[in-house]
Structures are given as C-alpha cells and as structure tokens.
N, C-alpha and C positions, 0 to 999 in steps of 0.2 A: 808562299808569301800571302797576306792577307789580302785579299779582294780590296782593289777603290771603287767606291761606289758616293755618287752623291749624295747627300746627308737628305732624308727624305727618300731615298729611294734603297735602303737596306733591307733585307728579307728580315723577317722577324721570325719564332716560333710560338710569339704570344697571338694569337688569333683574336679576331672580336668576339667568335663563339666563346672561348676561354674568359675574358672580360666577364661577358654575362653570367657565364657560372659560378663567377669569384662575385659576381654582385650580390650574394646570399647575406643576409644580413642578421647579424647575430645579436639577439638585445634582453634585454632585462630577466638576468639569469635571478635563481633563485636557489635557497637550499631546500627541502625536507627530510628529516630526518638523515637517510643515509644515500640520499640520492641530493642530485644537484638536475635543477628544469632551467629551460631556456625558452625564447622567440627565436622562432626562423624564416625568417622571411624569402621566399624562391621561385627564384625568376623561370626556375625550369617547371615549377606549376604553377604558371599565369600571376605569380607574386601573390600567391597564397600564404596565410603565417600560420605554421602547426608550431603548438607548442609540444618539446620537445628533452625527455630523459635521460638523464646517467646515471648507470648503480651499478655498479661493479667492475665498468670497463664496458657494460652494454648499453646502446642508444636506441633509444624507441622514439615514436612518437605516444604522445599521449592526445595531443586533436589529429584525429587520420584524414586524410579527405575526405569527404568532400568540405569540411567544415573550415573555415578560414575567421582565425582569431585575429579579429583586425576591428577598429572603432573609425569612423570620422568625427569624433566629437572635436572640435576645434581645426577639422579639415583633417590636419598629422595624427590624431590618433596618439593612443600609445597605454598602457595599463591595461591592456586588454583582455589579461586572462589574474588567474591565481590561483592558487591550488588549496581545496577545503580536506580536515581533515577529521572524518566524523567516525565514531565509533559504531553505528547503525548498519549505516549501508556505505561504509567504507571511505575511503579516501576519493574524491573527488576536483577535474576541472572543471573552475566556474569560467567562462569566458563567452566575450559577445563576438557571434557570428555576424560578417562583413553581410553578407546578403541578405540581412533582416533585421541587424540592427539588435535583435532581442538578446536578452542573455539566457544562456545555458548552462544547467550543471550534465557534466558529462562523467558518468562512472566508469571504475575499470572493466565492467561488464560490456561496455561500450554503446549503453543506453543512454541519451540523452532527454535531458528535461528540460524543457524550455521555464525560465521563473519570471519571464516579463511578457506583457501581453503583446497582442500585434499591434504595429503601430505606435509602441509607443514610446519610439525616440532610439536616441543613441548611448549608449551607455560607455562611460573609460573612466582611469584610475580603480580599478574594482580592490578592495581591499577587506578583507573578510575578520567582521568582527566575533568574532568564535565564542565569547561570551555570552553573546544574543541570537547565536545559531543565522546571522543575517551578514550581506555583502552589503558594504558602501561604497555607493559609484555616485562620479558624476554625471548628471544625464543631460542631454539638449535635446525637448522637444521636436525640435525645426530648426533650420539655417540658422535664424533669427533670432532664435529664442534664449530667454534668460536662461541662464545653469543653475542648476540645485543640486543641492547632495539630497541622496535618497538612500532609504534601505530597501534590500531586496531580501524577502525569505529566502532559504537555502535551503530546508529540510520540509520539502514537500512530499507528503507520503503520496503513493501509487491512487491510493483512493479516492484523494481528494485532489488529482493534480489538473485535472480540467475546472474546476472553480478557481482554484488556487491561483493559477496563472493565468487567469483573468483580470487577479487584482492589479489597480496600480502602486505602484511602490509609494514607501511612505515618504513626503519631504522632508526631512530636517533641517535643511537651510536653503534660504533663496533671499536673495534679495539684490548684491554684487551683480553686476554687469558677468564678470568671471569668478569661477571655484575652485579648486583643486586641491590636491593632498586632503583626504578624509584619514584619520588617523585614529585610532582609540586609543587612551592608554593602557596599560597592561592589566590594570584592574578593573577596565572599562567604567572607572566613572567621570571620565573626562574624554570630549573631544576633540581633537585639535586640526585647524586648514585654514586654507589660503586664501585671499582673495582679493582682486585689482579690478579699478573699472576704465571705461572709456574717457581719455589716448592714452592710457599707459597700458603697454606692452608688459609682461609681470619680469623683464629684467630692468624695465625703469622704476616700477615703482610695485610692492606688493605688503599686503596687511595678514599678519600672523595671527588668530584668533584660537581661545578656547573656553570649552563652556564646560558646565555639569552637567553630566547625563541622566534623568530622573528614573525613575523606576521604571516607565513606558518604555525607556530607549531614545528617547527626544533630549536633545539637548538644551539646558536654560541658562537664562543672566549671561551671556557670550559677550566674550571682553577681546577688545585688540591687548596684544602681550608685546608685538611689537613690529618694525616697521610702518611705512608711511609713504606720501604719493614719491618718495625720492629717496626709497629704500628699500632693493630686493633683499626679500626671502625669500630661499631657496628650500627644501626637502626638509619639512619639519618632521621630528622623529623622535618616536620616544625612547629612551632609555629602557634598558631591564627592569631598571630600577622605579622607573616612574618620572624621568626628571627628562624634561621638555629641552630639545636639541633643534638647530636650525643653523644655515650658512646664512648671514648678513654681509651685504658690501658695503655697511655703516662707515667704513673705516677705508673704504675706497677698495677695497678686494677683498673679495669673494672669502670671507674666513668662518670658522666653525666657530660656534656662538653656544650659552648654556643659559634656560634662565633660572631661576631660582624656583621651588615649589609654588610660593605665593605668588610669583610673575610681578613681583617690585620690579619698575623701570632699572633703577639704580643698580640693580644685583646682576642685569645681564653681563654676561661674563666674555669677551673674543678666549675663548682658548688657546689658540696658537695664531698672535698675530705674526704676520708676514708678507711679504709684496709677493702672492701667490694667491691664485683661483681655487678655490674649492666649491665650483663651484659654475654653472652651465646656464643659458639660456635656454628657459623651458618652454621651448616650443613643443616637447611631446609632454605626454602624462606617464608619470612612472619612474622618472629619473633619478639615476641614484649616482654619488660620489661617495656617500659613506657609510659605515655600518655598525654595529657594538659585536666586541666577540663577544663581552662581555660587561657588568657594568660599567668594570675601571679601564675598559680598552677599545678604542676608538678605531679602527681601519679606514684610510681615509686618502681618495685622489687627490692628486693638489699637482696644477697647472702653472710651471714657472718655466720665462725665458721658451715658451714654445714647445716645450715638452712636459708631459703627462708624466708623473710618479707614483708611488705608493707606497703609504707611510703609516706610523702606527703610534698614536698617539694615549699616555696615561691619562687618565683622567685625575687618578689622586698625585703624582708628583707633576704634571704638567710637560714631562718629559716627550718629544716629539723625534721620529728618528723615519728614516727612509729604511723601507724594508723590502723594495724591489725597482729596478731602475734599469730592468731591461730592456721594459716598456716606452716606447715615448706615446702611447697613444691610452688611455683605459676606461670604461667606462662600466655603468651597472655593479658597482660593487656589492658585495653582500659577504656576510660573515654568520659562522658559529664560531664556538672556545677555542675548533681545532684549526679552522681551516679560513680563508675568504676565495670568494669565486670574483671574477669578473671577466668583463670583453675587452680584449687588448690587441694591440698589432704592435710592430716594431718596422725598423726600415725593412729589413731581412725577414721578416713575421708576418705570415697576412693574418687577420683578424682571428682571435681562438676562441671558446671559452676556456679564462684559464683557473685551474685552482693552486691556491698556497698553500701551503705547509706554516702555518704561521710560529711554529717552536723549531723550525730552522732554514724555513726560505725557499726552501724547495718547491718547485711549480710543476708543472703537469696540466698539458693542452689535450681538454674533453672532446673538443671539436673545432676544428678549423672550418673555415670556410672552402669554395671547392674550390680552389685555386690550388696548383701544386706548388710546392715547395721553390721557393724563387730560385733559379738558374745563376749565378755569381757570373757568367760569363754576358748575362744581359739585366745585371742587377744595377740601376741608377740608385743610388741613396739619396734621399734632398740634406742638402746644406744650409743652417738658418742662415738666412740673412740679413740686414739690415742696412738701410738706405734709405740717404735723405730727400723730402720730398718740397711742396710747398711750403716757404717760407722757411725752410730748414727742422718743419717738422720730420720725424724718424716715422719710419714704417718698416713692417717685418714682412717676410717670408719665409720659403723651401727654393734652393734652386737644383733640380735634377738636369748633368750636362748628359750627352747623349752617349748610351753605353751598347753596343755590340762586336765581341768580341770576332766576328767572323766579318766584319767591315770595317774599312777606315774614309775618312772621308779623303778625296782630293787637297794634294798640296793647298795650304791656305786658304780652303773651303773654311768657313765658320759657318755652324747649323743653324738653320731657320729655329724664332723661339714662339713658343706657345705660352701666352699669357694668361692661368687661367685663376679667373674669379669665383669663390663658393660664393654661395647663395646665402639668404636673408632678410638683410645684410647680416644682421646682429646673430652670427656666426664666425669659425674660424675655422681654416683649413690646418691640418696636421701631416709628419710628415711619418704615419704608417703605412705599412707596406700597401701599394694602391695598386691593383695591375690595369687600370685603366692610365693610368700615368704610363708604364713600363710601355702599352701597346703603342706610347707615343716616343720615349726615351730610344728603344732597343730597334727604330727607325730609324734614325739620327736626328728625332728632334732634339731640341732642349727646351726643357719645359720652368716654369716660376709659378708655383701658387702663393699667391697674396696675401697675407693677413693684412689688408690696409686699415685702417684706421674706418674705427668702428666695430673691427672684431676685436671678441671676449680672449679672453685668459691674459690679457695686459691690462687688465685693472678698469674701472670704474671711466675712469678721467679718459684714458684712450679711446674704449665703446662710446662714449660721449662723444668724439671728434663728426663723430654723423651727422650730431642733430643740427638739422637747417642746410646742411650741407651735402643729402644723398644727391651720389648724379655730380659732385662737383670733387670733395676730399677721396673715395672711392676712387676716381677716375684720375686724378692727378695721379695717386697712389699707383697703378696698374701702370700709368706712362712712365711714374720716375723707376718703377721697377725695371722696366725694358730698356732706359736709359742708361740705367745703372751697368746694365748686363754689358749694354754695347760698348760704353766705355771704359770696362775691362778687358775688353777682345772675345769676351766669350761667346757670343752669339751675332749675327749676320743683322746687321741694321735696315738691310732693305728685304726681308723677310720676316717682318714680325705681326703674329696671328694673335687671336682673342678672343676665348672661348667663357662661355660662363654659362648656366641657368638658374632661373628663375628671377632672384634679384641681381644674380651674377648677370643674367642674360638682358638685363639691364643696364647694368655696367659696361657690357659688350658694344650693346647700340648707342648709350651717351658716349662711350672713348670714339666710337668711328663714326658719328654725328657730332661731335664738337674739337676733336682733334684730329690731326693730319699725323700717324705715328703708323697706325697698321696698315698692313697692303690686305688684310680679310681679318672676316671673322664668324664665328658660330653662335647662335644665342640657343640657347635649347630653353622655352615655354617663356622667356624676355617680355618684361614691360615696357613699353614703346608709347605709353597713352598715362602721365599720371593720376588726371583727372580721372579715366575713365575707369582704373584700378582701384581709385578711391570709393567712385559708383558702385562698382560691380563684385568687388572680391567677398568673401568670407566675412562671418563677422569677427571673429578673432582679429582679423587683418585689419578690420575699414577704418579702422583710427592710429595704425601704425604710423602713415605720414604724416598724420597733425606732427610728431617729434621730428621725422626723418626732412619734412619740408617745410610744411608751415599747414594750418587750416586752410582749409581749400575755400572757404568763403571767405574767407581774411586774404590769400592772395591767389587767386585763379592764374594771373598774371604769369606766376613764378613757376605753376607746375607746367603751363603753357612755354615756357621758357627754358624745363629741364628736361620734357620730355622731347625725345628723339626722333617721333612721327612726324611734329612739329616743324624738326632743323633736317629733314630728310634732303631737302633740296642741297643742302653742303654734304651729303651721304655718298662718296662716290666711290666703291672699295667694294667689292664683294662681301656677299653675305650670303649662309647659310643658316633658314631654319628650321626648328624642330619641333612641333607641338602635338599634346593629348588632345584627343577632342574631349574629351569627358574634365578638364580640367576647369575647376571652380572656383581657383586661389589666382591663377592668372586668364582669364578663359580664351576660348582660340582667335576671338575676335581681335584682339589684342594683336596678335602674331599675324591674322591674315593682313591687317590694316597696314603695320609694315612690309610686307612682303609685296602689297598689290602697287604700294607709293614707286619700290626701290623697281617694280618693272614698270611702271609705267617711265622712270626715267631711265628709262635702257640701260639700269645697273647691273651688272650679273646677281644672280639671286638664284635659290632655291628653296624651298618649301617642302618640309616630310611631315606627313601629318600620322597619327597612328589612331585607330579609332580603340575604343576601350581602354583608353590610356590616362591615368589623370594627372596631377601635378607631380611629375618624377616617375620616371617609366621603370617599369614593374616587370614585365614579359620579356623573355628572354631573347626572342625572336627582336624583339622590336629593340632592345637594349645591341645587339650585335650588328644589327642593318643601322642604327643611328651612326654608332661607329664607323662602320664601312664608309657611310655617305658622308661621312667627313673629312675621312681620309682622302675619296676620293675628289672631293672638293679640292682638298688643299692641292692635290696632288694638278690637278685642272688648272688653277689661277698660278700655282706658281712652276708649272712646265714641268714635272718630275715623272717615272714612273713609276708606281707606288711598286713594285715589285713584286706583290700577291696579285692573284686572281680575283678580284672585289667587281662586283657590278657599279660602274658606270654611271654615277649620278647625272641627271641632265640639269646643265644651268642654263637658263633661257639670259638672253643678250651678252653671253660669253662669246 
C-alpha cells in the first residue's frame, strides 16, 4: 500500500543539488554553416557563460574557461558573444569577457585578442558587420552613462595588435537615453536600431531608425521609420533580401510588421495579424522570436492563451501555419533554408536546444539542460488557468497539484499552496518543464504561478493593467489566485505561502504587508523601500516606476504608501530572506532594512545572504542551500518534517 504521509513532509528524489544543475541556462542559439553555437550559462562553474558547439552529433565548447562571455550592459546583459567568419586567420569568437568588460576575438587556435582597450566600458548586442571587417556593439561607459553604438576592428594583425587595441572604438550613434539592435543590411548600406528614453522602458515605448552608411562606415540623414513614446519595437531585422522586418504592438499585440524599401509610413505592412505575441520584453540584448529561412519564409514564435508555438509564415501568399506545438515554451529562434534551431521546454521537456527539420517537422534535442529526463511518477504538469480578480477583472496562471507517486496524503489532508510570483514585473511565468517547481510539487505542495496582470504575451492592454498600480493589481491578482484554488477544494486555506524575487519579492512583502491571506512567505533580493529603489538602482531601471507608480516627486506620498517597510508594523507572518551582496538592481540594503524592522518586532524572520552574488543567483552552491533554507523554513512555521536530511535554518523569534 502507499505510504500516508503529510503533504509537505513526502521524500522526494528531486534534490536541491539537482535544481541547481538543471539551473543551466541555454540562450541565444545560432547557426554557422554546418554547425549550430549556443550560451550556457552554469551554475556548476560559479554561473560562468561558455559559449558553446554542435557539428556532427559533437559539443565542444568554443570560450573554455577561464573566459566567461557575459556583458552587464543594462545590468542583464545579453548579446554577448558572435561568431566572425574570416578567411585569413579563420573562423573566430568575438565575445566580451565578464571580468574586464573588454572584448575579445578568440580563434580556434585558442589565442585570444583583446580589440577594446582597458577600461573602456561594457560592451553587448555584438553583431558583426563582415562587410567592414568590424563588430557593432552597444557600449556604456559607467553605470550612468549614455549608450552608443560603436564599431570595433576585428582583423587585427599579430603586429600591430598592441597599438591597435588601444584604440577607442568608433561612435556611430549616441544621443537616446537607450540603444540597441545594431543591424546592417545585407549590402551594408544601410543601418538600422533601436532606441527609447527616460520613463519608458522599451516594452512601453521604442523608436525604429535607419540611416545610409557612407563610405567611412558612419551612418547619415538617420530617420525614425517607425514607432513612437507608445509603441514597442521589437527585433528589427533584415531580410535576405534587403527589406526591413520588425514586431510592433501598434495593433495592441505583439505582431510581425514589413516596411516598404522607402520606409513610407503608409506601406508598413502587420503580416499576420492576430491576438497573439510575437514578441517579448526586452529586458536582455540579443533576443530573438523570428528568423528568415529564406526571403519568402518567415519562422517565427507566437505566444497565445499562455503557451509558446512555432509557425512558418509566407511572405509572398501571406499564408501562416503552426509547424511545431510540442512546445509550450521557445525562445532564441534562428533559421537557415534547411533547418531552424531554438530554446524550448515542454511540461514533460526541460529546456533543449532544439533543431527542426523544417521540409517535415522533425526536431532533434542538441543539448538539454542537466536535469534528467522527468520521472512521470513525480511529474506535476501546470494547468492554465483563469480567474477572476478585482472588480471582476480576469487573471491567468499554471496550477501544478502535488504529484508523488510513493505518497499519499491523509484522509482529507488538502496541500499547503505556494504562490509563486515572476519577477519584473513586466514579465511572464510559463508552464515548461521547471524542476524547481517539481522540488516543491513531488513534496506534496501545490504550487500557482501567476501571470497577473501586467505580464506580457496577453497583449498590450493586459501589460498596461500595472501602470499606477504596481504593489496593488499584482497583489490582488496572487490573493484572488489562492482564493480561487481554496474554493475549489484544491488546496488547504490555512496554509498558504508566497514566494517571489526580485519584483516578484516585492509582491511577496506588499501581499503580507497589506493583506491577511498567508501564514509566510519568501522574498528572494524583494523591494521593500520604493523610494529608495528609485534612488539607488541601475540606470535602465530608475525611471521604470514613473509608469509602474507614479513620479516620485509628483507623489512621494504613494510610494511611501506602497512600500512595505513602511506598513511593516501590520507585518506579522513569517518571513524568509534571501539576498546577493553584490547586487546593483535591488542592493542589500533594501532587504537588510526589512529584515531588521520584522525583528525587531518579534516577527519570526530569517535572512541568507550570499556574498558574490548579484541580482539572481548564479552558483550552484548557493542556488541549492537557498532552496534547502526554504524548505526548511516552511517546514519550521508550519510543524512538518521535511523528510530529507537539509540543515536547519535558524529563525530568530520563532
């Protein structure tokens, strides 16, 4: 007979070490010629990112250690490497090294060249324009500083490489607050990118530009082609052909756009309208949804109803058709005539790179992440779902109920539920295979991730429901989810938890500062001070809440009113948290300042801090002990025995 055991107190065989290994994170695949490259980000060398080869059935790395292809330009980073292809001295990675910031070409000889001087800044989105022998990236001086695109040499001879790489790179554009997408066209006389300023975040509002390229390589006469303070552009991209592509939410979703050679307003074209996303908040550099195999063929994500597809769109009949739907999750797409690659997971799928077969559908997974192959006997699937919140606005989710086939719970035991919120905000959770989920599911929780209102891939108008309202719609949204649950019987109403980071860990502290619904909660790197996040964060960030709240010198009042440091005195629930010390986007101060309130009013509290840590932990070590200390949280406030051997978190006024 199956073991009873209390829901929360189930053996599991998904381990936290296991979590951390599956934290590996697989991003912006590529093709060359006959090989397919990737990012890999791993938490088993200190969340180092090697970029990373397929050719034949064999994976290599192409950056070895000690080199780690990683940018903070905008804090997240992203575009960090690209692969040059020279007939001289061979095929080549360009990519900027985390610990210096500079960029490097790296040959297969395994010699590296540095092509930017010291100090001088950060380099992401690298995109190599092969016509001019030169890379365009975006650079930031300092924290502070404006972005430009610049060119960088690539073909530095042996002789001249100590002058050469002294030089600074050339500007080509500056002026925007923000940059990004440098692009050439395929005959290099045109170049085309992006740019938004301060409070708009570039899924509120971004400007499409392109100019002539002159004979120097400078771009002139640079015109807006389209977009506006109330119009994202998304991944503008050229054509084979030469004809200028781009996602617009003009039309309230995320859809694939064409404009016309001459760039007439009137001629831009929605190719496949749709109540569907094509389309992402670009919080990193390098993102990609879609790709050309060819002139007349479009491969292309599109996000509807909560799940991720992949479609294949004509350009000359306009004909749009779904060509893989295994997927609910995909991202980084890229294509030749034969094939497309991307990053995908499924409920039953962890994360791959996968490639198509695109003349008959056929896929083939280059590399998974290190998680093994999900166990069906502890496999939780999330189920979307939908529920109504304030005022009878709708809100979405996943709900994963609690799966382990070697426990049952007690007669008319219902599971403690975990409510967890992604981060942003202006993000959205998915429901691919996650085995940090599972280490909580195949326990006997039950878990809910959130898409409340203000996350993407439900259109334009939805992501809007935030503005003026972070800290209020977020948080209704998390409560009416838990409501939802209790009063279908599925989950235990006087055990419901709240887990989130960063803005999620926000959302954590305003639901158990302003509402009576959790018995605890976790915040991992949580905002607790919004004025003070205003002060202090990034400069990407410091104008995000003029949208999400209001100007801070227009109402100090309100952030003093939403922030949860503030309402701490009605705080009386446990709390766990968890902060980088190195972190720049929410800094620790932030997190001690709550932590020191919630003891000094004899709250139960805990505090883990990890030193070399920055915003989203990275090390593997420190990703598996977060875990641990969470569990054993939960396990402490609400009387259980976790059932593994986990060390013992201490909570002071428990």
């Amino acid at each position: 007979m199956t073991p009873v055991a209390p829901c929360g107190a189930w053996r599991s065989p998904i381990a936290a070490a296991d979590v951390a290994r599956a934290a590996t994170r697989l991003s912006e695949p590529g093709i060359e010629r006959d090989a397919v490259v990737w990012s890999e980000r791993r938490p088993q060398q200190g969340g180092r990112t090697a970029i990373v080869q397929w050719r034949d059935g064999e994976v290599a790395d192409l950056v070895p250690e000690p080199w780690n292809a990683r940018t903070r330009v905008h804090e997240y980073g992203g575009g960090a490497a690209a692969i040059f292809e020279h007939s001289v001295f061979g095929d080549a990675v360009l990519f900027s090294h985390y610990a210096d910031g500079r960029v490097y070409r790296l040959g297969r000889d395994g010699n590296a060249v540095a092509l930017t001087p010291q100090n001088g800044g950060a380099f992401a989105d690298l995109c190599v324009d092969s016509r001019r022998q030169r890379l365009l990236a975006i650079r930031e001086a300092g924290p502070q500083s404006q972005a430009t695109i610049v060119a960088i040499d690539i073909d530095i001879a042996a002789q001249d490489h100590e002058a050469r790489t002294h030089r600074e790179p050339t500007v080509l554009v500056a002026g925007p607050d923000f940059l990004s997408n440098p692009r050439p066209s395929p005959d290099g006389r045109q170049l085309s990118w992006l740019s938004w300023d301060h409070p708009n975040m570039p899924w509120d509002g971004t400007r499409l530009w392109v100019a002539e390229v002159d004979a120097a390589g400078v771009p002139q006469d640079a015109r807006c082609v389209a977009g506006g303070p109330s119009e994202s552009i998304f991944q503008p991209e050229w054509s084979p052909d030469g004809v200028l592509h781009f996602v617009s939410d003009e039309s309230g979703w995320w859809n694939l756009h064409r404009a016309s050679r001459g760039f007439a307003p009137q001629s831009i074209r929605n190719l496949a309208p749709m109540a569907a996303e094509c389309g992402l908040p670009q919080w990193l550099f390098g993102m990609r949804t879609y790709a050309f195999a060819d002139a007349a063929t479009v491969v292309c994500a599109y996000h509807q109803q909560g799940r991720w597809r992949l479609g294949r769109l004509n350009l000359d009949s306009g004909h749009f058709e779904t060509i893989c739907d295994r997927y609910t999750w995909i991202d980084g797409v890229v294509a030749d005539s034969s094939h497309a690659v991307f990053i995908a997971s499924a409920p039953d799928r962890p994360a791959a790179v996968v490639r198509l077969e695109l003349s008959t559908g056929a896929t083939e997974e280059l590399r998974r992440t290190a998680s093994p192959a999900p166990d069906p006997r502890f496999l939780s699937s999330g189920s979307p779902i939908e529920f109504s919140s304030t005022d009878g606005a709708q809100a979405h989710g996943f709900f994963y109920p609690p799966v382990n086939s070697d426990y049952r719970a007690p007669d008319g035991e219902r599971p403690p539920l975990i409510v967890r919120t992604h981060g942003g905000p202006t993000a959205a959770a998915d429901d691919g295979y996650d085995l940090a989920i599972q280490f909580w599911t195949s326990r006997g929780f039950a878990v809910v991730d959130v898409n409340y209102g203000g996350s993407t891939g439900y259109g334009r108008e939805y992501r809007q429901r935030l503005d003026g309202a972070w800290g209020v719609v977020d948080v209704d949204d998390c409560v009416a989810a838990a409501r939802s649950l209790c009063a279908s019987g599925l989950v235990d109403p006087d055990r419901l938890l709240i887990r989130g980071g960063s803005a999620g860990g926000f959302t954590v502290l305003a639901a158990l500062a302003f509402r009576k619904v959790f018995r605890a909660g976790a915040s991992y790197y949580g905002v607790g001070d919004l004025a003070a996040l205003a002060h202090d964060t990034h400069k990407f960030e410091s104008r995000y809440l003029d949208r999400l709240v209001a100007p801070l010198a227009e109402r100090p009042d309100l952030y003093r009113a939403r922030s949860p440091l503030y309402a701490a005195d009605s705080l009386s629930c446990p709390v766990i948290f968890f902060q980088g010390l190195e972190d720049k986007v929410v800094p620790p101060s932030q997190t001690e300042a709550m932590a020191s309130v919630l003891e000094r009013r004899s709250v139960p509290v805990a505090l883990v801090e990890f030193a070399g840590e920055g915003h989203g932990f990275r090390q593997a070590a420190n990703i598996a002990s977060a875990l641990e200390a969470e569990l054993s949280f939960y396990a402490q406030i609400l009387g259980f025995d976790p059932g593994d051997p986990i060390p013992q978190i201490a909570i002071k006024n428990l």
